[in-house]
Wavefront OBJ file of the C-alpha trace (Angstrom):
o trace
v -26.565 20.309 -20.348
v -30.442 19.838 -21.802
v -33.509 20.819 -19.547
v -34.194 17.320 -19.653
v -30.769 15.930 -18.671
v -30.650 18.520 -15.510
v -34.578 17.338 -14.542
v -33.607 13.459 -15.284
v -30.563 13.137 -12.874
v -32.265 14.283 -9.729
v -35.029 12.370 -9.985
v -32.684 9.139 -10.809
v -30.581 9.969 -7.030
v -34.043 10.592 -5.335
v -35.346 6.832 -7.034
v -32.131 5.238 -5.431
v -32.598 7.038 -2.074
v -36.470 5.998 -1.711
v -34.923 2.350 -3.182
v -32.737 2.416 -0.359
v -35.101 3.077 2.567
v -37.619 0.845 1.180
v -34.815 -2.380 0.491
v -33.330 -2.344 3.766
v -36.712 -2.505 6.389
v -38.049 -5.247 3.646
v -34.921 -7.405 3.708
v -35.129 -7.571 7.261
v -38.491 -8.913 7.520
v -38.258 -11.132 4.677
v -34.585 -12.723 6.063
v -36.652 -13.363 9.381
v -39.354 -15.016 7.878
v -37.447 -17.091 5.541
v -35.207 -18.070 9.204
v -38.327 -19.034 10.692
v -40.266 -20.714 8.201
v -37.978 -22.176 5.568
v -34.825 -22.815 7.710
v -36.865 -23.312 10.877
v -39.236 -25.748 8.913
v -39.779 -29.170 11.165
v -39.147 -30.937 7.753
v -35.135 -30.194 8.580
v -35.278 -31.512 11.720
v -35.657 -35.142 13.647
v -37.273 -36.256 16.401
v -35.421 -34.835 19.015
v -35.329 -31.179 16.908
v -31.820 -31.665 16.083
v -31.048 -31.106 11.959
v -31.369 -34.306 10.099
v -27.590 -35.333 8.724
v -27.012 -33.489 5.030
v -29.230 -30.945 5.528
v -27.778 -27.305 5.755
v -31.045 -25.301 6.154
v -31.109 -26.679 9.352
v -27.863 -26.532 10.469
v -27.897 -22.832 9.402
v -31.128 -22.132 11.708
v -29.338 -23.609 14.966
v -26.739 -20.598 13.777
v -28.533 -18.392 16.563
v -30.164 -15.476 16.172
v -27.406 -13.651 14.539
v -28.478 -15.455 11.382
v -31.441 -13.767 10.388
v -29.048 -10.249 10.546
v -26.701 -12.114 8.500
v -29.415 -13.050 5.853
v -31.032 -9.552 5.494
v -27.198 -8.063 4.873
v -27.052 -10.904 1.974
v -30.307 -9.896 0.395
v -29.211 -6.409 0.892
v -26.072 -7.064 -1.046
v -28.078 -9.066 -3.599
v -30.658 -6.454 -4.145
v -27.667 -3.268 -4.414
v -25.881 -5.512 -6.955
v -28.507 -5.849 -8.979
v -29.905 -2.212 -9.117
v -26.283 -0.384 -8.908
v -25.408 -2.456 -12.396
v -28.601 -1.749 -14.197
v -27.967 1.756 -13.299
v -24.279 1.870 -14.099
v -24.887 0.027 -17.367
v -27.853 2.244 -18.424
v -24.589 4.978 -17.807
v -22.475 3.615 -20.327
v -25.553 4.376 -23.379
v -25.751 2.337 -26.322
v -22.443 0.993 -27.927
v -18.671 1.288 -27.242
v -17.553 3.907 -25.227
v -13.951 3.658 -27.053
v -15.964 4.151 -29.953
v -18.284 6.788 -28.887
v -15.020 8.837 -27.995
v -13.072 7.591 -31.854
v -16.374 9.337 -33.485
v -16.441 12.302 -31.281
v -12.839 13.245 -31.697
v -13.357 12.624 -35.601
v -15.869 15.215 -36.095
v -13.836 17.430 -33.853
v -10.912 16.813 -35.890
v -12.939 18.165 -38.930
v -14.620 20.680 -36.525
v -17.892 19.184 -37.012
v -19.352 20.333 -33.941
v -23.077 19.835 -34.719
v -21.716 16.131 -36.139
v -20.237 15.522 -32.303
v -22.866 17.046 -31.225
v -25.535 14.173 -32.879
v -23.116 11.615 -31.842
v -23.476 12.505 -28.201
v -26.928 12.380 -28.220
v -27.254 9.310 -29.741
v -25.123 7.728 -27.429
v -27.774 8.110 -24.303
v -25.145 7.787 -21.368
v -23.025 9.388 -19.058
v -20.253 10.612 -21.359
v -22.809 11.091 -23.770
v -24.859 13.494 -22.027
v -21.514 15.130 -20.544
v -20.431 15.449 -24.145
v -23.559 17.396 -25.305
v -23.765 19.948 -22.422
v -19.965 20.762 -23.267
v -20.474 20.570 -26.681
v -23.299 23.254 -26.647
v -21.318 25.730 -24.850
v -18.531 25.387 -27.183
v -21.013 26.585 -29.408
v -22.131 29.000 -27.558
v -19.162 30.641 -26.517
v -17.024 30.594 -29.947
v -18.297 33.120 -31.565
v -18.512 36.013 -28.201
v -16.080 38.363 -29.059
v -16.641 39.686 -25.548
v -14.694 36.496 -24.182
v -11.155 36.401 -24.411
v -9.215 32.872 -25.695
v -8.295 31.911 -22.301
v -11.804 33.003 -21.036
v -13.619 30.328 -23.598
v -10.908 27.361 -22.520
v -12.038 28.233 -18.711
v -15.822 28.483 -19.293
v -15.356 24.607 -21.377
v -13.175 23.485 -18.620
v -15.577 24.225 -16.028
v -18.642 22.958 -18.023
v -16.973 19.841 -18.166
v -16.554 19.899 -14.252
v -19.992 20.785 -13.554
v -21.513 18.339 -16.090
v -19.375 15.661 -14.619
v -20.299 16.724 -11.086
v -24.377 16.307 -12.110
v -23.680 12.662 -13.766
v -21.242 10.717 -11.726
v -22.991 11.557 -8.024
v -25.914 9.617 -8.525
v -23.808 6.476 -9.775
v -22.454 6.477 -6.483
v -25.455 6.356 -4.686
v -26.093 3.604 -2.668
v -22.710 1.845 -3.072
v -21.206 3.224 0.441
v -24.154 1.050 1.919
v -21.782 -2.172 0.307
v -18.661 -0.792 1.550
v -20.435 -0.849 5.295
v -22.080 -4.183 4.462
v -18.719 -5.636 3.455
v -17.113 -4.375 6.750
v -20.452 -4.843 8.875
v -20.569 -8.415 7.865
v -17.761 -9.421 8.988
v -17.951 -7.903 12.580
v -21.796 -9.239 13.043
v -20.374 -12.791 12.063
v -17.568 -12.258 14.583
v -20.388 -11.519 17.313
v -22.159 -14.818 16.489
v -18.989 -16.629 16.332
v -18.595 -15.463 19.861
v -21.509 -16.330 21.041
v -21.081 -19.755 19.939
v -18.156 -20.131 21.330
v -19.524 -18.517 24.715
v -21.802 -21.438 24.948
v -19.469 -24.151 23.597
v -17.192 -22.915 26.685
v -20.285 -23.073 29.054
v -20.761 -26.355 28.384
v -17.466 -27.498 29.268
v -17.283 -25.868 32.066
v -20.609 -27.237 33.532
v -20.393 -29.465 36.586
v -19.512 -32.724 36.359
v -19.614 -34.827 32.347
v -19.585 -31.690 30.300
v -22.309 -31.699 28.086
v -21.428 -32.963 24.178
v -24.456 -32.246 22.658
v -24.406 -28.119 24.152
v -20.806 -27.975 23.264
v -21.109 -29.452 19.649
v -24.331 -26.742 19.690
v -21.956 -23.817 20.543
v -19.644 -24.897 17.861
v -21.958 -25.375 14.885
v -23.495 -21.757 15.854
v -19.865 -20.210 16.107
v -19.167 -21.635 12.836
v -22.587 -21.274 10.914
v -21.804 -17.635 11.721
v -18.476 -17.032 10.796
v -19.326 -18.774 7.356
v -22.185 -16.666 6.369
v -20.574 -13.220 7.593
v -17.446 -13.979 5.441
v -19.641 -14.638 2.352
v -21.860 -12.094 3.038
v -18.426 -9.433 3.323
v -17.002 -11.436 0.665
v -19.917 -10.783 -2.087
v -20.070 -6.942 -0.933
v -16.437 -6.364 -0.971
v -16.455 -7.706 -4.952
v -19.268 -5.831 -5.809
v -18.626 -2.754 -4.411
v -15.016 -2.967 -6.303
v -16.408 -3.628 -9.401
v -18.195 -1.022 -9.437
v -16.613 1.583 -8.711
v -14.242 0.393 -11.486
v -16.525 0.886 -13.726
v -17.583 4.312 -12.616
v -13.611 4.893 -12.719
v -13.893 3.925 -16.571
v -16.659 6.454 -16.938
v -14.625 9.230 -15.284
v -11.451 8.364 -17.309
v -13.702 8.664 -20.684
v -15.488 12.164 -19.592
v -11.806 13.353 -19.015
v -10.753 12.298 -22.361
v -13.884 13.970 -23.969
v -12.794 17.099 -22.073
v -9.577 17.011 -23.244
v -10.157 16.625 -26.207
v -12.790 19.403 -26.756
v -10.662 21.736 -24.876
v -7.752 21.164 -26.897
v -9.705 21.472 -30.325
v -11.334 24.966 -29.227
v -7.851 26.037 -28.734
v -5.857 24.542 -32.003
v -9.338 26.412 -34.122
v -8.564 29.597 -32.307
v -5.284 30.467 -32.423
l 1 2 3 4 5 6 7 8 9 10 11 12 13 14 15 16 17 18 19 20 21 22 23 24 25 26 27 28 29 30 31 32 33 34 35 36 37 38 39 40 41 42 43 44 45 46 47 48 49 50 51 52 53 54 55 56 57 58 59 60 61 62 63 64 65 66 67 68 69 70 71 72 73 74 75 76 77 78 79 80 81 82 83 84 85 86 87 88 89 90 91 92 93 94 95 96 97 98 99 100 101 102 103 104 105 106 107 108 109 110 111 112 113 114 115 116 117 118 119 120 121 122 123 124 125 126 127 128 129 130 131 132 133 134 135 136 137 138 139 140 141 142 143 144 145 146 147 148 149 150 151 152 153 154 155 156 157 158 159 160 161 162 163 164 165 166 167 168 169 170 171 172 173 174 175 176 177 178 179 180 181 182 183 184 185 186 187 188 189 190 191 192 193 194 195 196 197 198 199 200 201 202 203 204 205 206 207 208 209 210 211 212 213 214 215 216 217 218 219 220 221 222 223 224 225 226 227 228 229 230 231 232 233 234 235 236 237 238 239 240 241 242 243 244 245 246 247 248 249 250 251 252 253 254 255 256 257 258 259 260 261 262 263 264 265 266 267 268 269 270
């Protein structure tokens, strides 16, 4: 692989690590503001503080204090999304990938190497960049009489592996914070669905008329909570799926290339 590729990737994995510990701290204090100040604004209340009838900002602030959590692990989600698919579709380089690998294995076919070789680079992704750094030690190595056949198939096979290992990590990065948000979610909703229900139970149990208005209270918080942790788990649990289908596609297309190179070095020297 290019100088430039091996100086490019680390510096992409050390962007989405600072991203990371800069995202989370900010989505905390921007989910509590936006609990106190837009949900907690006296416009969604009446008189008597309660939330006027159709309006869910309101009803979402008497969730408790387990709402604000909820609403930094939703702008959390949001905010991975988005960065995790500009940087997985920056991956995939300019055009078809089924196409990109039809070209490649043409010029192979013809052993065009410096042709496949142009292709790659031109493609500006993953399996692009894979593709070169392979394709340049094929070049290397074909002509080194000192190498036996079976030594040049190993030193392309394990080119591939270690180009492969430099690309696909920093795809990765950032999505096992989903996969705990997805799971998370759901057991932080669970706690404020508990604690609803703690004080819907409270009121019931209080001495003499039990209390409506604390036990409808306890109810709306239980529920607000449950609602937002499911959608919250919900949202993560799709994203984090879909993306890591798509890095799947990218691994299944370097494999190919590999292959494919692997199999034309040995058909040209038999």
């Amino acid at each position: 692989m290019s100088h430039e590729t091996n100086s490019t990737i680390p510096q992409k994995s050390n962007f989405a690590s600072v991203f990371a510990a800069v995202v989370i701290p900010l989505a905390i204090v921007i989910s509590i503001l936006v609990y106190l100040f837009v949900f907690g604004s006296p416009d969604n209340f009446n008189a008597k503080g309660e939330p006027i009838p159709g309006n869910y900002l309101g009803i979402i602030y008497k969730g408790g204090v387990i709402v604000p959590i909820l609403l930094s692990f939703f702008v959390m989600v949001l905010t991975f999304s988005i960065e995790r698919f500009i940087t997985i579709q920056a991956a995939y380089g300019n055009g078809s990938l089924n196409h990109f690998v039809r070209k490649v294995k043409s010029h192979l076919s013809s052993n065009d190497i410096n042709g496949a070789i142009e292709v790659a680079e031109s493609q500006r992704g993953s399996v692009g960049n894979v593709t070169t750094s392979v394709l340049t030690r094929y070049k290397h190595i074909a002509n080194d009489a000192s190498l036996s056949k079976d030594k040049k198939v190993e030193e392309i096979q394990k080119e591939v592996e270690d180009s492969t290992a430099l690309e696909l990590p920093h795809l990765e990065k950032n999505l096992n914070i989903l996969a705990t948000l997805a799971s998370v979610g759901t057991l932080v909703a669970l706690l404020g669905t508990v604690l609803g229900m703690i004080k819907a139970f409270s009121a019931l149990s209080s001495a003499g008329t039990p209390n409506a208005e604390a036990l409808a209270t306890g109810i709306s918080e239980a529920l607000v909570n449950t609602a937002l942790g499911i959608s919250v788990s919900a949202i993560a649990m799709i994203t984090y799926n879909f993306f890591t289908s798509r890095i799947d596609n990218l691994t299944h297309k370097i494999d190919e290339i590999g292959y494919t190179i692997n199999r034309t070095f040995a058909d040209n020297n038999k």
